[in-house]
C-alpha positions as CSV (number, residue, x, y, z in Angstrom):
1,X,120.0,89.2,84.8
2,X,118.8,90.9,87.6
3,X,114.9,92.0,87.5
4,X,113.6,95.4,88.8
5,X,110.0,95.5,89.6
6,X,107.7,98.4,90.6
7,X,104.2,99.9,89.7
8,X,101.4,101.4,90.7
9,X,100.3,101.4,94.8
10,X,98.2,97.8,95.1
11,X,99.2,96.2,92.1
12,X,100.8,93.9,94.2
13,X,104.5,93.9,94.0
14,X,105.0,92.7,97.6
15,X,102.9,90.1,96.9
16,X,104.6,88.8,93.8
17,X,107.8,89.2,95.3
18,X,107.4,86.2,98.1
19,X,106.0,83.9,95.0
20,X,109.0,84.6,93.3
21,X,111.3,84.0,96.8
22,X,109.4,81.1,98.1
23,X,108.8,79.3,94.5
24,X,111.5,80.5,91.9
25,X,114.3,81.1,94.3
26,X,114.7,84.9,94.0
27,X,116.8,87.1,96.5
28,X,114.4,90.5,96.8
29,X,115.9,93.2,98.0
30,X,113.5,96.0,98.7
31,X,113.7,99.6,99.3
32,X,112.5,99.0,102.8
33,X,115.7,96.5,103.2
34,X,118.3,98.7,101.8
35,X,117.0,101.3,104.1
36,X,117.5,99.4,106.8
37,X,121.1,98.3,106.1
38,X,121.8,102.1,105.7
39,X,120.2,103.3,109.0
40,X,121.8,100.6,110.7
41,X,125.5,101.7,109.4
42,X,124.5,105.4,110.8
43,X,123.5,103.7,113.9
44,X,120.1,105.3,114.0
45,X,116.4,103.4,113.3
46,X,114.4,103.1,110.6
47,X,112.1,106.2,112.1
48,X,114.6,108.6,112.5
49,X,116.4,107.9,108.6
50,X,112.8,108.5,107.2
51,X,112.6,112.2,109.3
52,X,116.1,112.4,107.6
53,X,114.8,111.4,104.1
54,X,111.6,114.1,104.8
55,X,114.1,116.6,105.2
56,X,117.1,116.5,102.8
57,X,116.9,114.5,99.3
58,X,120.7,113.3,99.9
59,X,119.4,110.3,101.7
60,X,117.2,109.4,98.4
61,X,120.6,109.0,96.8
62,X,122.1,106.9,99.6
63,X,119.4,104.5,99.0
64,X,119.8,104.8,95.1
65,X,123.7,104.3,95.5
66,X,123.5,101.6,97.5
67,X,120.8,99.8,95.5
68,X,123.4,100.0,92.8
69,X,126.4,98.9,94.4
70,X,124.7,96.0,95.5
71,X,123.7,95.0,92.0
72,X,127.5,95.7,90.4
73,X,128.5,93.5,93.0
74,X,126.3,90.3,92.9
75,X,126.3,90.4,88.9
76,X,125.4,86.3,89.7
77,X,122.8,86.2,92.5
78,X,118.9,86.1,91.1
79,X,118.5,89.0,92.5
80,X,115.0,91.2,92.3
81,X,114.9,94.6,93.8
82,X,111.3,95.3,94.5
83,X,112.1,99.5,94.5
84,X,110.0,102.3,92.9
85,X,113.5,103.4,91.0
86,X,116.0,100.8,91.2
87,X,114.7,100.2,87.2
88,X,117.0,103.8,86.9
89,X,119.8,102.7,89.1
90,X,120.2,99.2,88.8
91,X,122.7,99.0,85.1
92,X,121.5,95.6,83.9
93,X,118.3,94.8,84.4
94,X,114.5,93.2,83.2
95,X,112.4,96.2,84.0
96,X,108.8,95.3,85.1
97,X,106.3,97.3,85.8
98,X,102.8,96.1,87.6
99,X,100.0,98.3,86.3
100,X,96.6,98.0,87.9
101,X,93.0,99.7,87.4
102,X,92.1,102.4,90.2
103,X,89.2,101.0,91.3
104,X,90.4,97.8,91.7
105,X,94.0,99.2,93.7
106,X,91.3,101.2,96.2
107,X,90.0,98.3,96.7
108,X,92.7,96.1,97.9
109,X,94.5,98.9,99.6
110,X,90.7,99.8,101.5
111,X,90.5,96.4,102.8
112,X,94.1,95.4,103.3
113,X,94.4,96.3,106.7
114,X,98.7,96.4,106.7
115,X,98.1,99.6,104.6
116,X,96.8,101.8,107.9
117,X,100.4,101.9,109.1
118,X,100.9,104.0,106.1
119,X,98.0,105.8,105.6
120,X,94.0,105.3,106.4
121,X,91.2,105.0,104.5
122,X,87.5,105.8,105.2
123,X,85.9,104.0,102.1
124,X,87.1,102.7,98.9
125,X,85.8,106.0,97.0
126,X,88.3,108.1,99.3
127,X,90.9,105.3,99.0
128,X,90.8,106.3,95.1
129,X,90.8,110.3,95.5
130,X,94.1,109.4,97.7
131,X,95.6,107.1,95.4
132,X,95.1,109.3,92.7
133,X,96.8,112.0,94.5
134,X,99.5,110.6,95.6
135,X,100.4,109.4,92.0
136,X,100.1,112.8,91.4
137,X,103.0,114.2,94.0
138,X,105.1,111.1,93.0
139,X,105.2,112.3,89.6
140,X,106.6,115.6,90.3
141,X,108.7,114.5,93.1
142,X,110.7,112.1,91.0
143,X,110.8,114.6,87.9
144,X,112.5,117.2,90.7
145,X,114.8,114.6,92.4
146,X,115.8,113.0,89.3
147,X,114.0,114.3,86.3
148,X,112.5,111.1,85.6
149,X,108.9,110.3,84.4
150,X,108.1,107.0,86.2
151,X,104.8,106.3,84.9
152,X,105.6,106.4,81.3
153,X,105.8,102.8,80.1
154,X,108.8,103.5,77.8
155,X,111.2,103.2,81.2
156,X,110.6,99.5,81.1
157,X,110.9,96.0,79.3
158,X,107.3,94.8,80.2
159,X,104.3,96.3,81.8
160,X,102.3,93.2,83.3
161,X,98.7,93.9,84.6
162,X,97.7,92.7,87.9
163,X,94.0,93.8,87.9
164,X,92.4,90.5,87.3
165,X,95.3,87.9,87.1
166,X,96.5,85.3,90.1
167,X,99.9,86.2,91.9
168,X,101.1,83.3,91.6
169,X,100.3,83.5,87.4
170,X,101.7,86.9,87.1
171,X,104.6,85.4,89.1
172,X,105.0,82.4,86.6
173,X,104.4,85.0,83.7
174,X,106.8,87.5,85.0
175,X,109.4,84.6,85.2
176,X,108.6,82.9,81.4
177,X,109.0,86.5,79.8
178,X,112.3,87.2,81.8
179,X,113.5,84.6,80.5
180,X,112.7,84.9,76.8
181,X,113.7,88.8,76.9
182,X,117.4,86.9,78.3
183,X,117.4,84.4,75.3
184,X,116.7,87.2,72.4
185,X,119.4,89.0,73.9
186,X,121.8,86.4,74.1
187,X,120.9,86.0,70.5
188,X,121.8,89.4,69.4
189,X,118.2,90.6,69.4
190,X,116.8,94.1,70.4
191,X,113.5,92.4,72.7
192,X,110.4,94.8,71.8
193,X,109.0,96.6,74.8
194,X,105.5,94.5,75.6
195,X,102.6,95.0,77.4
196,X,100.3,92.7,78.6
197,X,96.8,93.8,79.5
198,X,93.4,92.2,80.7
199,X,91.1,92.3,78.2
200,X,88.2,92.7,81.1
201,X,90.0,95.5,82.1
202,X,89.7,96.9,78.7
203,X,85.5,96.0,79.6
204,X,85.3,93.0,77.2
205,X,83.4,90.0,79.4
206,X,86.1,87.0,79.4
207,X,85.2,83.5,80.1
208,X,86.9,82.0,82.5
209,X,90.8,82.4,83.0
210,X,92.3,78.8,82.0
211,X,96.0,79.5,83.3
212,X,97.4,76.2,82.2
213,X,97.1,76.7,78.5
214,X,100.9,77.5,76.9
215,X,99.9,80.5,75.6
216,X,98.2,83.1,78.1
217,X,97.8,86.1,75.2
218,X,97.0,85.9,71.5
219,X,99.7,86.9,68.7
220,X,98.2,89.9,67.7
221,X,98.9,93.4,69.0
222,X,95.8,96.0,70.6
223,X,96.8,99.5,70.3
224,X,95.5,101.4,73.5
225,X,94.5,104.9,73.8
226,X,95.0,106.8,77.7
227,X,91.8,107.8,79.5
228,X,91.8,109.6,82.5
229,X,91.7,106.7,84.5
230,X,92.9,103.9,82.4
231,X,93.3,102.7,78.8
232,X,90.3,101.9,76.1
233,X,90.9,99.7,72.9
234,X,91.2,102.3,69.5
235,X,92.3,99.5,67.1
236,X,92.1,95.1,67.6
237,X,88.8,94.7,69.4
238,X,88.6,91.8,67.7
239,X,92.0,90.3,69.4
240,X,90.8,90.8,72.6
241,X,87.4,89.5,72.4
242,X,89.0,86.5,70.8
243,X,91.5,86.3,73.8
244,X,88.2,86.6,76.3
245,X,86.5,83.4,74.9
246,X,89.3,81.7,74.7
247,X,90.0,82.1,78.2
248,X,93.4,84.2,77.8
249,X,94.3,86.6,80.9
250,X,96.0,89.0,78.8
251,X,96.3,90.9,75.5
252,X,100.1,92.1,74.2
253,X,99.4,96.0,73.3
254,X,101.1,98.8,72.5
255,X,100.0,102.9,73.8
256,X,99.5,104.9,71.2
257,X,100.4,108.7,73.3
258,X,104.0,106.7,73.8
């Protein structure tokens, strides 16, 4: 099965995407590559098909179509695409979405210095006001383009938080629950959506991270309420401290306003 993986701006998908190249033997296909592919069939650059894509919402589709096709026709290649949509466009897929705190995002987009070809950054407090905002037009772009609501958590098959965790764990993580969500199906199950979330980002003080142990989260389930910047525990405190001093990365929670 093919996986599609997007998020939030720094949570890290890039990142996670050469672990899983260089170490689990992926093939990523990224917007940026498809692009690329499709400019260079119109015999134009990468500069002018993104004045194109500023202009007329046709060349959105291009990307999406192609991002399809190639999926249909590598049913067998370990493919991930590493888009913001190809979760939408891709037909069979494990749908993974990287969810990270704002403060923690402004900071590693503030101080990662790649991010200046895109857009600058005068401090980590402005890096959040523009983060924020562009969260914001995203949301309404892609309900115009396409009608879809891509930050709501019931698009995809697990919501993996980045905030606190290694790559290379999420990586490992990412891989192990691919593969069980693979294994229930083949079985005739319906996998539950899951989402795994820091208990330090819920603010519960953890000891330290042991990411060798088998399991990396606790059995039980934390129901989360939305704040206006992130998510607070309303019911299973007592999971997630218990994850914390046992050194857990991650609690498996469900939203309550989903």
């Amino acid at each position: 099965m093919h996986i599609t993986l997007t998020g939030n701006l720094g949570s890290g998908k890039s990142t996670i995407c050469k672990i899983l190249e260089k170490d689990y033997g992926k093939e990523i296909y990224s917007t940026g590559k498809v692009q690329r592919a499709i400019a260079a069939e119109m015999g134009i650059n990468v500069l002018e098909m993104n004045e194109l894509m500023k202009k007329d919402h046709k060349y959105d589709h291009l990307i999406d179509d192609a991002t399809a096709k190639i999926a249909r026709e590598n049913p067998d290649k370990p493919i991930v695409f590493d888009s913001r949509l190809a979760w939408n466009f891709v037909e069979t897929s494990f749908r993974v979405f990287l969810s990270v705190s704002l403060n923690v995002a402004a900071e590693r987009v503030y101080h990662d210095s790649k991010r200046g070809e895109v857009e600058e950054y005068s401090s980590v407090e402005d890096a959040k006001v523009k983060l924020k905002k562009r969260a914001e037009v995203e949301t309404v772009r892609y309900k115009d383009i396409y009608g879809l609501d891509y930050f709501n958590f019931n698009n995809y098959n697990l919501i993996l938080d980045s905030t606190f965790c290694t790559p290379e764990c999420l990586a490992s993580l990412l891989i192990r629950e691919a593969n069980a969500y693979e294994q229930k199906l083949a079985a005739g199950e319906t996998p539950a959506r899951k989402i795994l979330m820091s208990p330090k980002r819920l603010g519960i003080d953890c000891a330290p991270f042991v990411l060798t142990q088998d399991k990396l989260y606790p059995d039980g389930i934390v129901t989360l309420v939305q704040t206006e910047n992130d998510f607070d525990i309303k019911e299973g405190r007592e999971i997630a401290e218990s994850a914390a001093r046992a050194g857990m990365p991650f609690v498996s929670a469900v939203l309550e306003s989903i």
